[in-house]
N, CA, C and O atoms as CSV, one atom per row, in Angstrom:
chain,resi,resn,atom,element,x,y,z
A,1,UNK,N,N,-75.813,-219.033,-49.060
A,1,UNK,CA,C,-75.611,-219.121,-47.607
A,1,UNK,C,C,-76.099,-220.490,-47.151
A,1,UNK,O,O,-77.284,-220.800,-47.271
A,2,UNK,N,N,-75.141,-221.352,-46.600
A,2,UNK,CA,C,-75.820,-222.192,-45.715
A,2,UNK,C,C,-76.148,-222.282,-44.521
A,2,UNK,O,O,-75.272,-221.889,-43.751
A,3,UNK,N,N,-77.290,-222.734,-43.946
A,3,UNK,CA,C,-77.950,-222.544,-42.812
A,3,UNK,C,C,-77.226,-223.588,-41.728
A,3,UNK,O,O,-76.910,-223.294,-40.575
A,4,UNK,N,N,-77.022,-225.015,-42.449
A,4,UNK,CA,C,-76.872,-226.176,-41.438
A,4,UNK,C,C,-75.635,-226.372,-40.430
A,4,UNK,O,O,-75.486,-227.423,-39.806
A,5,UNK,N,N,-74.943,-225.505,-40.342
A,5,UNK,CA,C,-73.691,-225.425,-39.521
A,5,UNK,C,C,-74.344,-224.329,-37.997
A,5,UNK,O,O,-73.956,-224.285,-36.829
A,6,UNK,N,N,-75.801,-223.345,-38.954
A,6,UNK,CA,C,-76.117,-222.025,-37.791
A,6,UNK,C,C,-77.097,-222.374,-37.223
A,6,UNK,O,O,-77.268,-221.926,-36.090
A,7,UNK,N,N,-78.139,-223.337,-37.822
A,7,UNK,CA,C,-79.427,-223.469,-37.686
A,7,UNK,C,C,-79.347,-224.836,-36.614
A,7,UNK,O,O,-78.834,-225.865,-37.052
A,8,UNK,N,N,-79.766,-224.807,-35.491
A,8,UNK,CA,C,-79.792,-226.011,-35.057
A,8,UNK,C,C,-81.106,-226.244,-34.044
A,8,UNK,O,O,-81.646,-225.257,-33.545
A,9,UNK,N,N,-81.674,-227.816,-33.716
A,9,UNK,CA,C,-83.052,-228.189,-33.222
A,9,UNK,C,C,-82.322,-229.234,-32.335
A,9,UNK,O,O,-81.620,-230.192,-32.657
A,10,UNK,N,N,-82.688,-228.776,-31.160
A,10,UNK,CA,C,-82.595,-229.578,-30.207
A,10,UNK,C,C,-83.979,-229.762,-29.502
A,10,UNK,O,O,-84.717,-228.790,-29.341
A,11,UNK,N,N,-84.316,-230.979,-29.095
A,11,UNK,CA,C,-85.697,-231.252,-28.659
A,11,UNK,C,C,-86.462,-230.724,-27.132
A,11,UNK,O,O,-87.637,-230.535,-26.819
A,12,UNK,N,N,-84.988,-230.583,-26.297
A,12,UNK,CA,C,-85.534,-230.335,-25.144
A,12,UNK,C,C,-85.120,-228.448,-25.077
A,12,UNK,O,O,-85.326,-227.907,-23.991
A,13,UNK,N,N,-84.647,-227.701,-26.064
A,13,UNK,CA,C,-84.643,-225.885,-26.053
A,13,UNK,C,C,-85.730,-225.823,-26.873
A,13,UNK,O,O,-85.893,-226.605,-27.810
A,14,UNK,N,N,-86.794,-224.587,-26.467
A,14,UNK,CA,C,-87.268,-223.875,-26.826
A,14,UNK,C,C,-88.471,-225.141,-28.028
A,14,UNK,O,O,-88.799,-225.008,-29.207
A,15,UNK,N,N,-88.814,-226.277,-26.983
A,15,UNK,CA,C,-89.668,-226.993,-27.848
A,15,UNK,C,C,-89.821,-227.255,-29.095
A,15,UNK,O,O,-90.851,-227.062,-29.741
A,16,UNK,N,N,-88.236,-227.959,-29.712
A,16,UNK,CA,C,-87.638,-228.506,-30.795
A,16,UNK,C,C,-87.836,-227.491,-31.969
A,16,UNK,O,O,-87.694,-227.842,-33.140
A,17,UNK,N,N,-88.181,-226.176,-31.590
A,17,UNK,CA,C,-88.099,-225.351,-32.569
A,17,UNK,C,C,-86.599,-225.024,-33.123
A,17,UNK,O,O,-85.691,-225.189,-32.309
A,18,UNK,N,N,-86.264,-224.584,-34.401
A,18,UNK,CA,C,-85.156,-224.286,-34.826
A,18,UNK,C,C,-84.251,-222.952,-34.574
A,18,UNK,O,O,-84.523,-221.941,-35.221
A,19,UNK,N,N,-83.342,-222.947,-33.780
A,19,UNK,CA,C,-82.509,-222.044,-33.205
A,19,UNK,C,C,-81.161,-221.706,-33.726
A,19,UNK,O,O,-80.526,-222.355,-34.557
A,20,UNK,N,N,-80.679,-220.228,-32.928
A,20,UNK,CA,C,-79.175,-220.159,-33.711
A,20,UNK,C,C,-78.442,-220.587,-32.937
A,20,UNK,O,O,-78.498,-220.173,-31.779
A,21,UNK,N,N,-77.482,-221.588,-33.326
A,21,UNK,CA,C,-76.027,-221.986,-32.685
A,21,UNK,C,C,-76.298,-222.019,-31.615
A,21,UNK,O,O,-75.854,-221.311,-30.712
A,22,UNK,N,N,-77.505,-223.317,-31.529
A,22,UNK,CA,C,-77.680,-223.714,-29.724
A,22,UNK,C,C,-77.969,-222.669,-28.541
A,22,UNK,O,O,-77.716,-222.870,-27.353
A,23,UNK,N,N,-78.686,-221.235,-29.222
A,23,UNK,CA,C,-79.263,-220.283,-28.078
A,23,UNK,C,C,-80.554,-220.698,-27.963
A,23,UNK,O,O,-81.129,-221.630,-28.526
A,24,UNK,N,N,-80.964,-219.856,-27.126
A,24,UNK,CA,C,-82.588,-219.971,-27.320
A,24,UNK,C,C,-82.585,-218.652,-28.074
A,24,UNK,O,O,-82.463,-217.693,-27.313
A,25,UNK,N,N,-82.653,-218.445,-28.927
A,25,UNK,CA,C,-83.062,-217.482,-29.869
A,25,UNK,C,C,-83.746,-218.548,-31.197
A,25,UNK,O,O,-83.057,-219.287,-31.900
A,26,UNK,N,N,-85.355,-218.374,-31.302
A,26,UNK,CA,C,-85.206,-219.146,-32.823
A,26,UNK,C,C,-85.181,-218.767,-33.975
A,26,UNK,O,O,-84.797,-217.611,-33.796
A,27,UNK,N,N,-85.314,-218.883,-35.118
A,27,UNK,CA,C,-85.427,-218.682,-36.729
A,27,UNK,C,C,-86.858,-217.722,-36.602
A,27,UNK,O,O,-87.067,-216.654,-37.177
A,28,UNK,N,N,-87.581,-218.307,-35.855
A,28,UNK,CA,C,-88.880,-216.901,-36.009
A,28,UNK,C,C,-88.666,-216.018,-35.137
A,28,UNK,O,O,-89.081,-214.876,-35.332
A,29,UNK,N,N,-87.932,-216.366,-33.918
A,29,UNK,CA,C,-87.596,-215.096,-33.599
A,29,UNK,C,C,-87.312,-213.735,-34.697
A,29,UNK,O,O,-87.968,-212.782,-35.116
A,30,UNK,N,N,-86.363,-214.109,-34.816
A,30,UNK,CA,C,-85.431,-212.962,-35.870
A,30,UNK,C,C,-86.462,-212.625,-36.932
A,30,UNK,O,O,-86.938,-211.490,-36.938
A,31,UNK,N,N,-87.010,-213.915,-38.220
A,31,UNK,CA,C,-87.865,-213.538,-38.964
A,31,UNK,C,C,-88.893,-212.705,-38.351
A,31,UNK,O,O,-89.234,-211.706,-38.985
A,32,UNK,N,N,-89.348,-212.900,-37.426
A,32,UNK,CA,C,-90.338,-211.950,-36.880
A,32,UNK,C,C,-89.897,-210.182,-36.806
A,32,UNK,O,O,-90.772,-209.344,-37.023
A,33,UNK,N,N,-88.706,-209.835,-36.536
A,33,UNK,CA,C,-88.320,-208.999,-36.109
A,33,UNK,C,C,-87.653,-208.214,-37.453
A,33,UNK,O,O,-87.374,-207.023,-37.316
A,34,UNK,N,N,-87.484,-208.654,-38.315
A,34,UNK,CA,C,-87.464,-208.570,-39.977
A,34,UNK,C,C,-88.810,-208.009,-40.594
A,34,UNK,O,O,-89.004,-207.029,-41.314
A,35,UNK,N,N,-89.515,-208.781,-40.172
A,35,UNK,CA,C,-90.755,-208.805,-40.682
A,35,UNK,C,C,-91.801,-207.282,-39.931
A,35,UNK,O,O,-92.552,-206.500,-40.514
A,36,UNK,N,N,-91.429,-207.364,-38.538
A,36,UNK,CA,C,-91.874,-206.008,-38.131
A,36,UNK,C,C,-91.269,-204.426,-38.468
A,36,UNK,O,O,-91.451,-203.367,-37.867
A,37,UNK,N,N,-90.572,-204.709,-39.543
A,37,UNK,CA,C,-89.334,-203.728,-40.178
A,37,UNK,C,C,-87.877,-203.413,-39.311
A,37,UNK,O,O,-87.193,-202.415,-39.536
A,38,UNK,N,N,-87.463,-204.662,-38.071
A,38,UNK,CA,C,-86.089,-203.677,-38.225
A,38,UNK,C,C,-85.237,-204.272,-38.805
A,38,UNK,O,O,-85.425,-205.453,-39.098
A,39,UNK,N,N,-84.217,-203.708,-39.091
A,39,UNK,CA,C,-83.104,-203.713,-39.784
A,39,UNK,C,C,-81.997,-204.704,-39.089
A,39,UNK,O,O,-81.903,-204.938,-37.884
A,40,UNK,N,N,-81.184,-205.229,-40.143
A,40,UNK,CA,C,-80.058,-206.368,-39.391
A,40,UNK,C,C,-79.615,-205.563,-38.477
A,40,UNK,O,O,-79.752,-205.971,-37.324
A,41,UNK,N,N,-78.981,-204.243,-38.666
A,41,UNK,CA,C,-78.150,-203.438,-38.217
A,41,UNK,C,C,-78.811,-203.667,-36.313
A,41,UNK,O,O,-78.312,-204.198,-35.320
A,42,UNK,N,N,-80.252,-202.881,-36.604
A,42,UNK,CA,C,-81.079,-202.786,-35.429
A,42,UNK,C,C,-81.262,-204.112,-34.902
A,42,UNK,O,O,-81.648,-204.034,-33.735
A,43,UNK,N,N,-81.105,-205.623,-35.408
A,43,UNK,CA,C,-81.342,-206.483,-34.496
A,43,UNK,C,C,-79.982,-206.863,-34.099
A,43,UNK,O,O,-79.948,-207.677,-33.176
A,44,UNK,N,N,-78.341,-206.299,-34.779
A,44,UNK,CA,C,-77.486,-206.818,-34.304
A,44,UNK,C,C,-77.041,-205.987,-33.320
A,44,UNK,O,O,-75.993,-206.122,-32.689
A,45,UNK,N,N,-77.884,-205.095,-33.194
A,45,UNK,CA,C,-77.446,-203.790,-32.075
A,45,UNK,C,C,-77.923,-204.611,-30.532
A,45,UNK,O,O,-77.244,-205.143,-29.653
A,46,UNK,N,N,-79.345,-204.425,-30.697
A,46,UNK,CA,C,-80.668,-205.252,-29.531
A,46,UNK,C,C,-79.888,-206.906,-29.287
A,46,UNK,O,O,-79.880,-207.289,-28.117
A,47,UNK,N,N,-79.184,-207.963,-30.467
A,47,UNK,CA,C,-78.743,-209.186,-29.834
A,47,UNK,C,C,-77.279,-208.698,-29.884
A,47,UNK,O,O,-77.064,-208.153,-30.967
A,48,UNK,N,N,-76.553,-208.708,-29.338
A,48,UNK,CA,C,-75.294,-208.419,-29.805
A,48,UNK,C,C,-74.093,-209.796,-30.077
A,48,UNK,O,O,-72.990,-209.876,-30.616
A,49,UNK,N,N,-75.148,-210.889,-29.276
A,49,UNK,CA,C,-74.200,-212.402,-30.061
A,49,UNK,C,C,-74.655,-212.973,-31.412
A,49,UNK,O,O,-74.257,-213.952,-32.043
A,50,UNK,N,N,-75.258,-212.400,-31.569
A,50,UNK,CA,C,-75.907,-212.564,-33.017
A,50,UNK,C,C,-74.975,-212.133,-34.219
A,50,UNK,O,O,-74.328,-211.153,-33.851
A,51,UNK,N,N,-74.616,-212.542,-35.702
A,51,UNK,CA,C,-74.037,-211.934,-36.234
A,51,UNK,C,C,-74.861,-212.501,-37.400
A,51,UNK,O,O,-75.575,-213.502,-37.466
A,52,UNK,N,N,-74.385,-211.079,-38.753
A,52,UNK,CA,C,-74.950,-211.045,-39.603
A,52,UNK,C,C,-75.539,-212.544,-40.500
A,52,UNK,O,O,-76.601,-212.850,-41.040
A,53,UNK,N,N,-74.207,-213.219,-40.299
A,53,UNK,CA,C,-74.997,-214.060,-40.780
A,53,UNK,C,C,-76.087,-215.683,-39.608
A,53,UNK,O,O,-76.879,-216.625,-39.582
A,54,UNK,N,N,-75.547,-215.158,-39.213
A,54,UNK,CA,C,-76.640,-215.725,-38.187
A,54,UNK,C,C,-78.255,-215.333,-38.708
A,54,UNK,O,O,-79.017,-216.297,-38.636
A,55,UNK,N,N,-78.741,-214.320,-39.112
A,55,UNK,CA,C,-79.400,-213.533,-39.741
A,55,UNK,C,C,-79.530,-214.139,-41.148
A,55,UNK,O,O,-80.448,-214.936,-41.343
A,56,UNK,N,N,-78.838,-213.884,-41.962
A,56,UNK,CA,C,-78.804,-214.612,-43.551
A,56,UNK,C,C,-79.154,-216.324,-43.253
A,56,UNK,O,O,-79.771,-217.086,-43.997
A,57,UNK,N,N,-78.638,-216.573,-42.135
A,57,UNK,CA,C,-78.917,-218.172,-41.962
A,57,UNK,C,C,-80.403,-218.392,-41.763
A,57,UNK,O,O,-81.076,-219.218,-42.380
A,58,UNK,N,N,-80.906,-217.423,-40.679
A,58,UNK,CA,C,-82.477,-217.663,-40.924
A,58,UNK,C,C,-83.399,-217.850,-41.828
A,58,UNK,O,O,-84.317,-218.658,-41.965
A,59,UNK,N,N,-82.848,-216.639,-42.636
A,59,UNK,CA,C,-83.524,-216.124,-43.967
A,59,UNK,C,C,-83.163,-217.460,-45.108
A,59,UNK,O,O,-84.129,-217.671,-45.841
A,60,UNK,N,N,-82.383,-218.058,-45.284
A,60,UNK,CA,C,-82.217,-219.291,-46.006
A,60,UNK,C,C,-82.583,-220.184,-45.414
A,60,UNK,O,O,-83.071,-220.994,-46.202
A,61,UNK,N,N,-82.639,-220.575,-44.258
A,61,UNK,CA,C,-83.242,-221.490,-43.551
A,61,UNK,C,C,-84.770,-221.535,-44.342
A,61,UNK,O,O,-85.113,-222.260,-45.276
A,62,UNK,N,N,-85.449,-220.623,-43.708
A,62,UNK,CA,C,-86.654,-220.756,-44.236
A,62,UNK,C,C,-86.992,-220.555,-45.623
A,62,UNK,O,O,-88.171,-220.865,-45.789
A,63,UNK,N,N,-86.246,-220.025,-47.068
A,63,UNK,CA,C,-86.111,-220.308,-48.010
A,63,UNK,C,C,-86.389,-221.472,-48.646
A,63,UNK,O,O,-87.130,-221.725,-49.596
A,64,UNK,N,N,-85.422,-222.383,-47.733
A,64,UNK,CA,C,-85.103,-223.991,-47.752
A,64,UNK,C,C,-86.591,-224.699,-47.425
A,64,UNK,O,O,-87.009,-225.669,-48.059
A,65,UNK,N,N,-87.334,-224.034,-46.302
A,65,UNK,CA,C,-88.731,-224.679,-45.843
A,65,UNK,C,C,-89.509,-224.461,-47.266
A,65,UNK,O,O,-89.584,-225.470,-47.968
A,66,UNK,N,N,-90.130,-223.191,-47.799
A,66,UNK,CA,C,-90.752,-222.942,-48.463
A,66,UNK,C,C,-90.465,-223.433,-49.609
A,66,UNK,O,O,-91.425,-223.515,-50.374
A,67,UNK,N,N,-89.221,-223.878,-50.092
A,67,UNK,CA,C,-89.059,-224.495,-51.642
A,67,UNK,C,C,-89.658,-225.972,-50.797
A,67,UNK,O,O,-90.795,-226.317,-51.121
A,68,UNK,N,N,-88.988,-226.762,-49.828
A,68,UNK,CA,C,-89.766,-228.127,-49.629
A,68,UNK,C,C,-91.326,-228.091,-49.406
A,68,UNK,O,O,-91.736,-229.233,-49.616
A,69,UNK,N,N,-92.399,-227.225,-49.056
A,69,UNK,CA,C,-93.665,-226.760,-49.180
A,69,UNK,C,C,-93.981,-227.223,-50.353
A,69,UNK,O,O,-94.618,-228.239,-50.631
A,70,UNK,N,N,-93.419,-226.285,-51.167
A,70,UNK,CA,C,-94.046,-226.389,-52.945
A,70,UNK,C,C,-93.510,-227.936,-53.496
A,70,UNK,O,O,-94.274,-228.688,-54.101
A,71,UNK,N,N,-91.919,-228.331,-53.156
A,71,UNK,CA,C,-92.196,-229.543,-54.014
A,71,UNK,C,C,-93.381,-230.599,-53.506
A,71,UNK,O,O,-93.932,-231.402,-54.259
A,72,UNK,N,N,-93.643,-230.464,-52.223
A,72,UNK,CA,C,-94.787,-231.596,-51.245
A,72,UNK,C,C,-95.754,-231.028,-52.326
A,72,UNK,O,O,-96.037,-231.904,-53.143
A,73,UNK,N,N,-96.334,-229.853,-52.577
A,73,UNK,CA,C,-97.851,-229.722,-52.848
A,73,UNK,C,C,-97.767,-230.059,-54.474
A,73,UNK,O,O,-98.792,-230.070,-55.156
């Protein structure tokens, strides 16, 4: 999955944090909401412009952070 077509940072939304397709929704949004157990299903219900992979884009997004983490350290 690639992220860089879904994932986008604009400086003046949501304080250059990384967002989907220019909403204010960001990448921790969603991870957060993953992470508190719900389900794609349940967050594509609650966002409904959201789509699955909008979702998979996060989740590789930050994939992408954590492999550049380890090569830095």
């Amino acid at each position: 999955m690639s992220y860089q077509n879904i994932i986008t940072i604009e400086s003046g939304k949501r304080s250059g944090k990384p967002c989907i397709r220019g909403m204010r929704i960001t990448v921790y949004d969603v991870l957060s909401y993953l992470a508190s157990g719900m389900t794609f299903e349940e967050i594509l219900a609650d966002f409904p412009y959201l789509t699955k992979e909008d979702i998979l884009a996060c989740l590789s997004y930050a994939a992408e952070r954590e492999r550049q983490t380890l090569l830095v350290n």
